[in-house]
C-alpha positions as CSV (number, residue, x, y, z in Angstrom):
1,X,15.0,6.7,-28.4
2,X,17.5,6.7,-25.5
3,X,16.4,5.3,-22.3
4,X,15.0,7.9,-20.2
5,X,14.3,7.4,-16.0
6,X,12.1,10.5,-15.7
7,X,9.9,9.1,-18.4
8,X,9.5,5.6,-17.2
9,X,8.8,6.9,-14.2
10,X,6.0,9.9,-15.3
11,X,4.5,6.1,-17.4
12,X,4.4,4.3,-14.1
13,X,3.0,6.6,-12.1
14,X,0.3,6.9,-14.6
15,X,-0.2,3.5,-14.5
16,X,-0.2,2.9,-11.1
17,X,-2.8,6.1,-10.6
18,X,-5.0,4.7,-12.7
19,X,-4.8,1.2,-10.7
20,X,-5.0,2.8,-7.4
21,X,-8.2,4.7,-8.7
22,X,-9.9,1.5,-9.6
23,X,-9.6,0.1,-6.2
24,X,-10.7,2.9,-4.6
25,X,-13.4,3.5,-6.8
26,X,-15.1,0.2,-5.2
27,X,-13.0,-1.2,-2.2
28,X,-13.9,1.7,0.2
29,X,-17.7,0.5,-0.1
30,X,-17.9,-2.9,0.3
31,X,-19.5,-2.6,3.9
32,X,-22.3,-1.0,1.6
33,X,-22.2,-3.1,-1.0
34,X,-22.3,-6.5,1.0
35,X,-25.4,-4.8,3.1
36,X,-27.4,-3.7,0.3
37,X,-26.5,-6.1,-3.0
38,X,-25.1,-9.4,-1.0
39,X,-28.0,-9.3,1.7
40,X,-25.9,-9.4,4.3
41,X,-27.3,-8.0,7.8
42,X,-25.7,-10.1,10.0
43,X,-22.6,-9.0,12.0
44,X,-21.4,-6.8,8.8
45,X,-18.5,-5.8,10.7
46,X,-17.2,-8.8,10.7
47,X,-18.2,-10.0,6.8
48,X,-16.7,-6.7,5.8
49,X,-13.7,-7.7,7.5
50,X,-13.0,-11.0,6.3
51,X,-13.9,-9.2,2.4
52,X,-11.0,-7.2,3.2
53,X,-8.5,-9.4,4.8
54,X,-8.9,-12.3,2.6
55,X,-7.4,-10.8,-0.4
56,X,-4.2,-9.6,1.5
57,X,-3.3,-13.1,3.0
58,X,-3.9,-14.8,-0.6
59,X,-1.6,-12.0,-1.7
60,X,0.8,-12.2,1.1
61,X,1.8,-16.1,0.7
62,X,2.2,-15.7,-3.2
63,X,4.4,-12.9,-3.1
64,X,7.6,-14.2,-3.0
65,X,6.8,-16.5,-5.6
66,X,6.2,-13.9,-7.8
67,X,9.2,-11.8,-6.5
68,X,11.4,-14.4,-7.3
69,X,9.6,-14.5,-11.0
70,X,10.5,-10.8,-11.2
71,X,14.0,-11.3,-10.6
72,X,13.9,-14.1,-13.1
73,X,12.2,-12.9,-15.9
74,X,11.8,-9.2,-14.8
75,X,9.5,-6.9,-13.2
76,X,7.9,-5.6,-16.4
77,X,6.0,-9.0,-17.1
78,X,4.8,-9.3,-13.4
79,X,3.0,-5.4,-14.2
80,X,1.3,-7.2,-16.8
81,X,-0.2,-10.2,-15.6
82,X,-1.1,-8.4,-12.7
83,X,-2.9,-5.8,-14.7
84,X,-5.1,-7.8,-17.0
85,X,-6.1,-10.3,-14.4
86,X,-7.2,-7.6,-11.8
87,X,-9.5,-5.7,-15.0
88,X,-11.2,-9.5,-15.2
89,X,-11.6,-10.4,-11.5
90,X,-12.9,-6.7,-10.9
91,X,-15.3,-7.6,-14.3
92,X,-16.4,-10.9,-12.6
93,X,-17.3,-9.0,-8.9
94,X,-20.0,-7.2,-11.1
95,X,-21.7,-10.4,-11.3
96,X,-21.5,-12.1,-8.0
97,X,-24.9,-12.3,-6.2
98,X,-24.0,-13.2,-2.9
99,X,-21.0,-13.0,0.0
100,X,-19.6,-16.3,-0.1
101,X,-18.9,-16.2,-4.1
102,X,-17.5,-12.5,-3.7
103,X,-15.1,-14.3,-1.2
104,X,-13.9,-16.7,-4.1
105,X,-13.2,-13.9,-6.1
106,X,-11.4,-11.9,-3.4
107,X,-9.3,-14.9,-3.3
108,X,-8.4,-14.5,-6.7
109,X,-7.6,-10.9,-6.7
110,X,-4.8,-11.2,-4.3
111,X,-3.0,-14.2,-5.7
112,X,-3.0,-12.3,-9.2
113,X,-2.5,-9.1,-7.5
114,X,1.1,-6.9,-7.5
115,X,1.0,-4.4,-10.1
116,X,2.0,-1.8,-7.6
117,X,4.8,-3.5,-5.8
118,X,6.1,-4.5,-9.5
119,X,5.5,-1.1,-10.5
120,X,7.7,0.5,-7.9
121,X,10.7,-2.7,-8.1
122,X,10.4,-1.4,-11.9
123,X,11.4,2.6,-10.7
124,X,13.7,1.3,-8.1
125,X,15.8,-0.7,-10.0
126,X,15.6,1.5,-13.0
127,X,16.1,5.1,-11.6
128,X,19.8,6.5,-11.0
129,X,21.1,5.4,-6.9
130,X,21.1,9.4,-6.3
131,X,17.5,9.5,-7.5
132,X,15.7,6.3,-6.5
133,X,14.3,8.0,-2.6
134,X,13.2,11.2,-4.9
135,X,11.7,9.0,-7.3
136,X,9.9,6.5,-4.8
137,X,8.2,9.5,-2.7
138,X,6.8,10.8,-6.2
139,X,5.5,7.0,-6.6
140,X,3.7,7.4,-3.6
141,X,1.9,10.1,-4.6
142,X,1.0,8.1,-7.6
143,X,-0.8,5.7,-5.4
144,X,-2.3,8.9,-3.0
145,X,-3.8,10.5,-5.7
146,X,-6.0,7.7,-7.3
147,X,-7.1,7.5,-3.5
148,X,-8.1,10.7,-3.7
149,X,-10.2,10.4,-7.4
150,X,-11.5,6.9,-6.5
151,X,-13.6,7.2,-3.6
152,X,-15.0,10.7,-5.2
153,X,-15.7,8.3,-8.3
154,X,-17.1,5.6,-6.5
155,X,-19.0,7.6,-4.1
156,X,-20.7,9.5,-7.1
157,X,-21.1,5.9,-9.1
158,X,-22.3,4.8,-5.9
159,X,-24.8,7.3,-4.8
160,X,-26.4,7.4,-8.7
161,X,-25.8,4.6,-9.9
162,X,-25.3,1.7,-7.4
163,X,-22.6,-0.1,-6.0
164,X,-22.5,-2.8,-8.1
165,X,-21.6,-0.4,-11.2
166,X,-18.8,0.4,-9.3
167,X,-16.7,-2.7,-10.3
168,X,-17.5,-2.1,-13.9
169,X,-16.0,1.1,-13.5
170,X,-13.2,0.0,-11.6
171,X,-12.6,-3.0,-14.3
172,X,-12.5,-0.6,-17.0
173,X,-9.6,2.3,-15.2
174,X,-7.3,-0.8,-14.2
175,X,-7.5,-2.0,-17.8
176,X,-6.0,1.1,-18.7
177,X,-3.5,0.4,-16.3
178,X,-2.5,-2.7,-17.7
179,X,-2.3,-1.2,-21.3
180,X,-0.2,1.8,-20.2
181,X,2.1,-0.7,-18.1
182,X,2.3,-2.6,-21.5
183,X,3.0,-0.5,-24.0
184,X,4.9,2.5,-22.1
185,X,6.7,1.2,-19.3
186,X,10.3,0.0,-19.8
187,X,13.1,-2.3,-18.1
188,X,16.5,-1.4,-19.0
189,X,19.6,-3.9,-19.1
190,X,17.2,-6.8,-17.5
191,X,19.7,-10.0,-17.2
192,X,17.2,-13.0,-17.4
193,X,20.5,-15.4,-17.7
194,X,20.2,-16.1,-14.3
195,X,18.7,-19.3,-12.5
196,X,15.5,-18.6,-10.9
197,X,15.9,-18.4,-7.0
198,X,14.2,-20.6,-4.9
199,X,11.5,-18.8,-1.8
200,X,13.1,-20.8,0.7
201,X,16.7,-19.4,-0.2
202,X,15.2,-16.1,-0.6
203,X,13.9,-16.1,2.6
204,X,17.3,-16.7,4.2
205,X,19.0,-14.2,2.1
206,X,16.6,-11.7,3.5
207,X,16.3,-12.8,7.0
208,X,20.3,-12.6,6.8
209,X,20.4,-8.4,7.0
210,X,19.0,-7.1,10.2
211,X,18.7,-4.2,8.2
212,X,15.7,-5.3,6.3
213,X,13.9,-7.3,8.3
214,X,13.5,-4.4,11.0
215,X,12.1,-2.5,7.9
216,X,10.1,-5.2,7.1
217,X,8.9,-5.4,10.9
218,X,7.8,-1.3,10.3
219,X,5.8,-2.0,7.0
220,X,4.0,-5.0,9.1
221,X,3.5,-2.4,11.9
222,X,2.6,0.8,10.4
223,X,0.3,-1.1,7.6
224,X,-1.5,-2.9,10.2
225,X,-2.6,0.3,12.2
226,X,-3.9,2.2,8.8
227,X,-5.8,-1.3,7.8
228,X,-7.5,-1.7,11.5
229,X,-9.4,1.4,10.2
230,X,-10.6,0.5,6.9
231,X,-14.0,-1.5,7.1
232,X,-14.8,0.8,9.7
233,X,-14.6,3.9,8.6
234,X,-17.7,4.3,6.5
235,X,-19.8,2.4,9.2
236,X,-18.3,5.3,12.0
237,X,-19.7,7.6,9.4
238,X,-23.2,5.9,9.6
239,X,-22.8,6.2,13.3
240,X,-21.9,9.8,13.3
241,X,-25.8,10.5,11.7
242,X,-25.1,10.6,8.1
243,X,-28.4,9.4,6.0
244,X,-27.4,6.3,4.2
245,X,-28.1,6.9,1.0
246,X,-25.2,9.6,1.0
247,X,-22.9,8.1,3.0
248,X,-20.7,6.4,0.5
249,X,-20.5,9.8,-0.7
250,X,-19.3,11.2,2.8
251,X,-16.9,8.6,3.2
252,X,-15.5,8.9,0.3
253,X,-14.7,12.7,1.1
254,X,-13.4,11.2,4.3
255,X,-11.1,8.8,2.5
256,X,-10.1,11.4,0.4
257,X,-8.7,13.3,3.2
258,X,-5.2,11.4,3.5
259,X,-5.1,10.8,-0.1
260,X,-5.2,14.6,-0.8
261,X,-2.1,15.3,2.8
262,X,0.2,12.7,1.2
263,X,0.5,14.7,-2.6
264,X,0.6,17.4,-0.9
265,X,3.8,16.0,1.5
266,X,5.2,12.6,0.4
267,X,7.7,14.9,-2.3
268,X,8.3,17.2,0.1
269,X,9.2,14.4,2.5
270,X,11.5,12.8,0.0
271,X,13.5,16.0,-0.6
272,X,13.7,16.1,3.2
273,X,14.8,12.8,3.7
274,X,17.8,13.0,0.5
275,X,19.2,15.7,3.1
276,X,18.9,14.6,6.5
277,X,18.2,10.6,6.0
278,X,15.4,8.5,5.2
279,X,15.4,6.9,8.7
280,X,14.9,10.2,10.5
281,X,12.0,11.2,8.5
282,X,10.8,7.7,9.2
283,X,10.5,8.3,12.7
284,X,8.8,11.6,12.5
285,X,6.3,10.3,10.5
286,X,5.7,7.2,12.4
287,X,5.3,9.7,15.5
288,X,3.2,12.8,13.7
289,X,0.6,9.8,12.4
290,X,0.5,8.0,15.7
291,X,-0.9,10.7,17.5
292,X,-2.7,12.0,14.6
293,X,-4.7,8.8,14.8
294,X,-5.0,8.8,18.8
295,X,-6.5,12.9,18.6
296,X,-9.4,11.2,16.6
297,X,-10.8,9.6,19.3
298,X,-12.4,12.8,20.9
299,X,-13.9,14.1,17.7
300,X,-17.6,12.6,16.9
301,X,-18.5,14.7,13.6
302,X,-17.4,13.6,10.0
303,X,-16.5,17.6,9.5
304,X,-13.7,16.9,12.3
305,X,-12.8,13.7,11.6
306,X,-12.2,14.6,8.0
307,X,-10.1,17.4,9.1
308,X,-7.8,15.4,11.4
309,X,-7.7,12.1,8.8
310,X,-6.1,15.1,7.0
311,X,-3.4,16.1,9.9
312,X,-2.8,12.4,10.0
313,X,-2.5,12.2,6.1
314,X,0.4,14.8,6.3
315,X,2.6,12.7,8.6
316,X,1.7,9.3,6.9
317,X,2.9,10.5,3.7
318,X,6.2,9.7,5.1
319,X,6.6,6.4,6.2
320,X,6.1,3.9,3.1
321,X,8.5,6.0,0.8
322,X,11.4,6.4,3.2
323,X,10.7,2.7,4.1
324,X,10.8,2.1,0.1
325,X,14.0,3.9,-0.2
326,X,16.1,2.6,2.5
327,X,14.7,-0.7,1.1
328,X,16.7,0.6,-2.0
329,X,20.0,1.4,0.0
330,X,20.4,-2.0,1.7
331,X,19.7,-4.9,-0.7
332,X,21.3,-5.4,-4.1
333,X,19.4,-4.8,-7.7
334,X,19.5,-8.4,-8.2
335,X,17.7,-8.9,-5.3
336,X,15.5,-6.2,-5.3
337,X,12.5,-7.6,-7.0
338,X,12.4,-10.3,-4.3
339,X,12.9,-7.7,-1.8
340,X,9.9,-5.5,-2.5
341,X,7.8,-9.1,-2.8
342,X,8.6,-9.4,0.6
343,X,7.8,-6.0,1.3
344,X,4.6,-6.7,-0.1
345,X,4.3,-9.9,2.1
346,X,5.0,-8.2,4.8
347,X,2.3,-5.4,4.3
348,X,0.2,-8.0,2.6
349,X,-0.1,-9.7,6.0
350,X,-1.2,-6.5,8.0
351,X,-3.4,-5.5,5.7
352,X,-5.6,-9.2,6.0
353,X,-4.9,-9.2,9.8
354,X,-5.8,-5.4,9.9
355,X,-9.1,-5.5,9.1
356,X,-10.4,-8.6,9.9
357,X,-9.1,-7.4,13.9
358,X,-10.4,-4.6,13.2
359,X,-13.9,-5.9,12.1
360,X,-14.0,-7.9,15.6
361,X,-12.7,-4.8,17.5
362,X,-15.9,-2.5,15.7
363,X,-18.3,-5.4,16.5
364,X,-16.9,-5.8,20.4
365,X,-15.9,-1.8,21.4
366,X,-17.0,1.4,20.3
367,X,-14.9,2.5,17.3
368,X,-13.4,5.5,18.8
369,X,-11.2,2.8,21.2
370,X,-10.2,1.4,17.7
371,X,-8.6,5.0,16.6
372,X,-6.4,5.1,19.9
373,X,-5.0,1.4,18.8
374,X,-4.0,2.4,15.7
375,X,-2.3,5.3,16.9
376,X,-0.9,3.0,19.5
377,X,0.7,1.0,17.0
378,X,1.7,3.6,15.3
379,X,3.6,4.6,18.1
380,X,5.0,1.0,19.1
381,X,6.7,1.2,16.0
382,X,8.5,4.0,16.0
383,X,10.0,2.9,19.5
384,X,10.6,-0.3,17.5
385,X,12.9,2.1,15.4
386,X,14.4,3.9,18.2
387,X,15.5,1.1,20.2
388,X,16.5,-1.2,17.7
389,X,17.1,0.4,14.0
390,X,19.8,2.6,15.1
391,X,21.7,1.9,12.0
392,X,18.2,2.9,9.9
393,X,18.3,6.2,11.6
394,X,21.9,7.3,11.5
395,X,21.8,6.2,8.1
396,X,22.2,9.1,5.5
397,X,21.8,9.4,1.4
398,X,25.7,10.2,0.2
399,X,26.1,11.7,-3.1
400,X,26.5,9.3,-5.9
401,X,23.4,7.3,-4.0
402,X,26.1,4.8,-2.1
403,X,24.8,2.2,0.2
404,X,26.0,-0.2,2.4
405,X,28.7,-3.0,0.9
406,X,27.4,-6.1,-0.5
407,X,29.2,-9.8,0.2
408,X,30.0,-11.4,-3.4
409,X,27.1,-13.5,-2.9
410,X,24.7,-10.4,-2.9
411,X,23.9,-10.3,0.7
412,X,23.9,-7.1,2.2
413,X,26.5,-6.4,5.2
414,X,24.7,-4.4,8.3
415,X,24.0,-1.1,8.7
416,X,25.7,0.0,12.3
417,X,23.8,-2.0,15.3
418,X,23.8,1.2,17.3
């Protein structure tokens, strides 16, 4: 059967839906699940923090190792590992009995981790130039949607059945990730005849194109400010006087909220940004979400809150997939596997710093002051992209899906300083 892009890519979104769902089946409640299964009552704040964050560094400082693997041996084996070992290590958190153990295992989940990022290298590097900032926005929603069915899932398993049963079920849904990355995803014209890069070189290459590494800077900066927010959340729910034997349900409605704004937007985003540039749509969504976030501070029910996570949700849906897709218009396929590592270093990073700060800032402030930071660096960012990504926002999507020249070596020439 001829190779088909629209079909690898309707398989990879199913397969990273299904491994999106199983982390938010279980992640969203581990405040809950450290309090009432670990035994922790102690600054939980701060353990829920350091359950989050540890994960993303282990994942961060891997990364390019297995970016440069990708490039090597392709992306399609990365989805694989990745898969598998996540299904065991979520298997294995059904069994721990207390925090310190659960951190071991943490551990482990983010230096096997990457079934997304390899995921979306595989659509990038295997979906027509004109189509790869279309594709990548319906990707997104991929991931948006399983955030929308896996805290409804977990909070139901939750609320029933306890939170422990919520790895089991989260084990069993990323499984099926794995098998549908295995037997239905494919990698077309894959040249493994290459020598395998080395990190350090990589890291040169990269740090070579301004370009990049001021979208790089955004994915640290925009990650960072959604992250700050994520061990809190169901704890501001407790505080707003939800019982707490439903509020893994609650929160899970709440977490639902921007899940539900970006399938709603992040296609409609992508259309909008193949007509007037990825880089302008950037900067409206960096804007919209920043004071999104900042508006949430003066709302103290979960009714309001959920409604403006949702106005938030709307604007957020922008800013990964345009960052994806210019991504896409200034690096080279070779490299592109080892650019989207980064990426996911990059985010990887903010994501472990994110909520461990954020943990601290719930423990020292009252959590509304934590809302008007993330907007706040929302907001730093997208003055980050006015002043000094002028070449990101004048750039535009020209038919036939050109992008900036590459050197012979495969290093990509700047877009205009501005």
């Amino acid at each position: 059967m001829a190779y088909s892009w629209k079909r690898n890519l309707a398989v990879l979104w199913t397969g990273v839906f299904f491994c999106s769902t199983a982390y938010s089946i279980s992640i969203p409640f581990l405040p809950i699940f450290m309090s009432t299964d670990l035994g922790v009552t102690d600054r939980l704040e701060i353990w829920s923090g350091l359950a989050f964050g540890i994960t993303f560094l282990a994942s961060a400082l891997i990364a390019p190792y297995w970016g440069s693997l990708s490039d090597k041996y392709g992306r399609k084996p990365m989805l694989i590992r990745s898969g598998f070992s996540l299904a065991v290590l979520y298997l294995l958190s059904y069994f721990v009995t207390d925090p310190y153990t659960f951190l071991v295992v943490r551990v482990l989940q983010g230096l096997l981790a990457g079934f997304v990022p390899a995921s979306i290298a595989l659509v990038a590097t295997n979906t027509p130039e004109e189509k790869t900032g279309y594709a990548l926005s319906v990707m997104a929603t991929s991931g948006a949607t399983g955030s929308i069915i896996g805290p409804l899932i977990g909070g139901v398993v939750s609320h029933y059945y306890g939170n422990r049963n919520a790895f089991l079920f989260s084990a069993a849904v990323v499984l099926i990730a794995a098998l549908i990355g295995t037997f239905g995803a494919k990698e077309q014209n894959f040249n493994r005849s290459g020598a395998r890069s080395h990190v350090r070189d990589d890291l040169k290459l990269a740090f070579a194109n301004r370009t990049f590494v001021i979208l790089l800077g955004l994915v640290a900066l925009s990650t960072f400010s959604v992250m700050i927010l994520e061990p809190l959340i169901t704890v501001y729910v407790l505080e707003m006087g939800v019982d707490r034997s439903s509020a893994s349900l609650t929160s899970g409605i709440v977490f639902s909220a921007v899940g539900i704004a970006t399938v709603l937007m992040a296609p409609r985003w992508g259309k909008i940004g193949s007509r007037i540039g990825y880089g302008k749509v950037l900067l409206i969504g960096l804007v919209g979400s920043g004071i999104g976030n900042i508006l949430q501070f003066f709302v103290t029910d979960f009714i309001g809150f959920g409604v403006l996570r949702f106005g938030y949700g709307l604007f957020y849906a922008a800013v990964l997939p345009a960052i994806n897709a210019l991504i896409v218009q200034v690096t080279e396929p070779d490299f592109r596997g080892r650019a989207f590592s980064l990426n996911q270093s990059s985010s990887q990073l903010a994501m472990m710093a994110g909520p461990i700060i954020g943990g601290l800032l719930g423990y020292l402030l009252d959590i509304q002051w934590v809302f008007v930071i993330n907007g706040a660096a929302l907001l730093v960012a997208a003055l980050l992209l006015w002043f000094r990504g002028k070449g990101i926002l004048t750039a535009t999507v020209k038919a036939g899906g050109s992008r900036p020249a590459a050197s012979s070596a495969g290093r990509v020439q700047h877009m205009d300083r501005g």
